[in-house]
N, C-alpha and C positions, 0 to 999 in steps of 0.2 A: 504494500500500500504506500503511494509515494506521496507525500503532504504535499497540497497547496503552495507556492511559494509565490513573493513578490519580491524585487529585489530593483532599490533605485539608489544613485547617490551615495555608492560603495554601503548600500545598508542594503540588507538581508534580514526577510522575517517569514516564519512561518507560522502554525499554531503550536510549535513547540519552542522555539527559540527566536531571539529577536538579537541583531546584532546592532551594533549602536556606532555612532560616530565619535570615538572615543581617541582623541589628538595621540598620535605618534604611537599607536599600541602598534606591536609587534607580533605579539599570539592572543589566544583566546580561551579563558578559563572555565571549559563547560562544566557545570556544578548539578548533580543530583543529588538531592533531598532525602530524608530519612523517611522512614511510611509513618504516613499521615500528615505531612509535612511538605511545601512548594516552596517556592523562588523567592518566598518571604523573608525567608535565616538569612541568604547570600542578599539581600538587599541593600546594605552599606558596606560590601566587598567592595564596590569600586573604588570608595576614598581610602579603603586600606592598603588595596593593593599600590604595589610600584606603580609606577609610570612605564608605559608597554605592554601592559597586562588590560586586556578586554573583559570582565567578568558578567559571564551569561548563560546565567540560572535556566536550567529546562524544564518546563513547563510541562508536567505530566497531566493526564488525564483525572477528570475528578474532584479537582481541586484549584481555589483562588478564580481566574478568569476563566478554565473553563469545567468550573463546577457541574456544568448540564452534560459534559461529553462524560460516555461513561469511562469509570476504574480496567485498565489492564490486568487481570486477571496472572496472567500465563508469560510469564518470564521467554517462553522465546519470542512471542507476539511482541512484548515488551522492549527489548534488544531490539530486535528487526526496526519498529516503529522509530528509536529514538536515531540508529544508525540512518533508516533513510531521513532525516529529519536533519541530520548532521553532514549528508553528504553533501548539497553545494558549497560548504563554508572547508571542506577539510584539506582542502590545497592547500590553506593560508596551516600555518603554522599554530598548535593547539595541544589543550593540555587538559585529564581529567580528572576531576575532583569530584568524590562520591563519600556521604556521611550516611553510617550505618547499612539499609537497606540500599542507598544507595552507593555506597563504594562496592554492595557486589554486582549492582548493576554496571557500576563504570570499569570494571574488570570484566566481565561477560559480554560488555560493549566492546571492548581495547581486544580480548581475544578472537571477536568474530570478526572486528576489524583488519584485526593480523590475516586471519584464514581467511580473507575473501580480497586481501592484498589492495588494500585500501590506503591511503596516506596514514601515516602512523603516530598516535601521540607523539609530544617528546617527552611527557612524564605523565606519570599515575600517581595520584595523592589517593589514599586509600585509609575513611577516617572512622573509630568505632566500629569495626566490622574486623570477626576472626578470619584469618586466613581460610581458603578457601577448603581446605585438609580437613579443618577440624570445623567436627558437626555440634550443633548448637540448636536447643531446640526452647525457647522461652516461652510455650505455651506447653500446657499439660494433656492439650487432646487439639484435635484439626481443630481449624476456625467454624467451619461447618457446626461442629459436636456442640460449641460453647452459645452461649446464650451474650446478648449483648451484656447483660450487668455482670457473665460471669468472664467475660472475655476483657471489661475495664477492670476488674478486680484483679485479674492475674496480672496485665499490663501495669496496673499500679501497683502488683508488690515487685516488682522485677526491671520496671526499666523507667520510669516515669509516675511517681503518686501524682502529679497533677494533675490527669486524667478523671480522679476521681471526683473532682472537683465540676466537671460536666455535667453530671447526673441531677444538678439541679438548674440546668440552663438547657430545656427538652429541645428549644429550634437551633440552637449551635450545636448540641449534640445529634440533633438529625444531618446537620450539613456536616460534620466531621467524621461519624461513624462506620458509615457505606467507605469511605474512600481507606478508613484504617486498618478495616476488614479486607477489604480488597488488596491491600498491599500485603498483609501477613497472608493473604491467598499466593498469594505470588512466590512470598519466601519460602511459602511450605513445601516440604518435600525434598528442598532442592538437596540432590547429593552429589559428593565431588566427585570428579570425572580427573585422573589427570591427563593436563593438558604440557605442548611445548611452553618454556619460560619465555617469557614477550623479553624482546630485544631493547628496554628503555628502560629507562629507572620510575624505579615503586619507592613511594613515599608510605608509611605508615602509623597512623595518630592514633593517640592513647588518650582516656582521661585518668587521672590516675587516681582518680576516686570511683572509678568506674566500674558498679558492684556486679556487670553481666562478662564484662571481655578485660582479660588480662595484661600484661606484656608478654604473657607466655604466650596468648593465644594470637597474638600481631608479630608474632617476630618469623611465624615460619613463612608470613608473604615473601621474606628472601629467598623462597625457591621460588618464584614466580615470577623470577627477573635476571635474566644474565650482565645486566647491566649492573649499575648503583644500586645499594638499598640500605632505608634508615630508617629508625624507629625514632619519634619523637613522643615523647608524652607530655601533657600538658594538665596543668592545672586544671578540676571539674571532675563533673560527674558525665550520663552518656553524653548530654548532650551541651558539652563545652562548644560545640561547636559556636553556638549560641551567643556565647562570650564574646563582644568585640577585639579584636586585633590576637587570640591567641593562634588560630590556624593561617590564617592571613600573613603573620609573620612567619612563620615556617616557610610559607609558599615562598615567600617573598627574597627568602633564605636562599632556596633551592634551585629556582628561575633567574638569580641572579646571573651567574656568568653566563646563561644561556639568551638571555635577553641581549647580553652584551654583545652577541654575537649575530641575530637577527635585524634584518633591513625596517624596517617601517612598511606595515600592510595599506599600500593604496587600493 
């Protein structure tokens, strides 16, 4: 299914990503979202980031603008959907960044991208999310099995209490709930397959109060990359990402001499 595309004035948008006219950038920082979660966290990415760095949140299904399209269900639909949505923008030079649910999609993106010999990241930030080896299961029966007040109950003892805090605000809990189910549809199941190590460097973020995923559990992404690989942990719990300027600076870290190196995207 190939999206819609307009494209004037060196900008590029589709229903999944919009690119912007952002003075002298050099690459571009596609960022996916944690389940139940949009392009809202990565919203003040662009004053963090360096100068040369384009930051543009993908815009899934489900959620924020397009609340009325339905949730992806099905993790290869999922892939396929965001890669064709990605393909007129990946000549220019680009860079993937996925927190929690979404770092294994931005790995499962960067691998199908490899096998289908497509322009290739230059690097994988890969945030709150165990290596792909090790299986992780934070629901105690399928999404299906669980009832909605029992499926915020377990979310809240394990990865997020403020969830529970919904259950008395029934029309934001209606617009949140479908899309959170839908994404823990998506992760369920998933078992590893191994695959060849992608040819670029994997970045991988920690919180270090972070009572679901470890440093043990981030460290084995270093088989996942022939290239560079580093572990950074940072202050918080899962969802540090949250926190202005801690992952931003990492980025900011690592992009360094590669930015140094890249022309200016006309």
């Amino acid at each position: 299914m190939e999206p819609s595309t307009a494209e004037k004035a060196g900008r590029f948008s589709n229903s999944w990503i919009t690119t912007s006219s952002v003075m002298n950038k050099k690459l571009r920082l596609f960022c996916l979202p944690y389940a139940g979660g949009g392009t809202a966290t990565y919203r003040n990415w662009q004053k963090a980031v360096r100068e040369g760095i384009e930051v543009c949140p993908v815009r899934l299904p489900g959620r924020e603008m397009r609340i009325k399209d339905k949730p992806i269900e099905e993790r290869g639909i999922m892939v396929h959907s965001i890669i064709a949505a990605l393909i007129p923008v990946l000549a220019q030079p680009y860079v993937l960044f996925g927190h929690s649910m979404g770092g294994l999609l931005a790995y499962l993106v960067a691998c199908e991208i490899r096998d289908r010999r497509l322009p290739l990241p230059r690097h994988l930030f890969v945030s709150a999310r165990p290596a792909p080896r090790i299986a992780r299961n934070i629901l105690s029966r399928p999404v299906s099995r669980l009832s909605d007040a029992e499926f915020l109950r377990e979310l809240a003892a394990t990865v997020n209490s403020s969830l529970m805090d919904f259950s008395a605000e029934s029309e934001l809990l209606a617009l949140v709930l479908p899309t959170l189910r839908s994404d823990f549809q998506l992760l369920e199941g998933y078992s590893y397959v191994p695959r060849e190590p992608l040819p670029f460097p994997i970045t991988a973020l920690g919180g270090t109060s972070d009572s679901t995923i470890s440093e043990a559990d981030l460290q084995p992404w270093a088989e996942c990359t022939t290239a560079a690989f580093s572990l950074e942990m940072l202050e918080g719990d899962h969802f540090f990402v949250n926190k202005p300027g801690l992952a931003t600076e990492v980025i900011n870290s690592k992009l360094e001499a590669l930015l140094s190196c890249l022309p200016t995207i006309r």
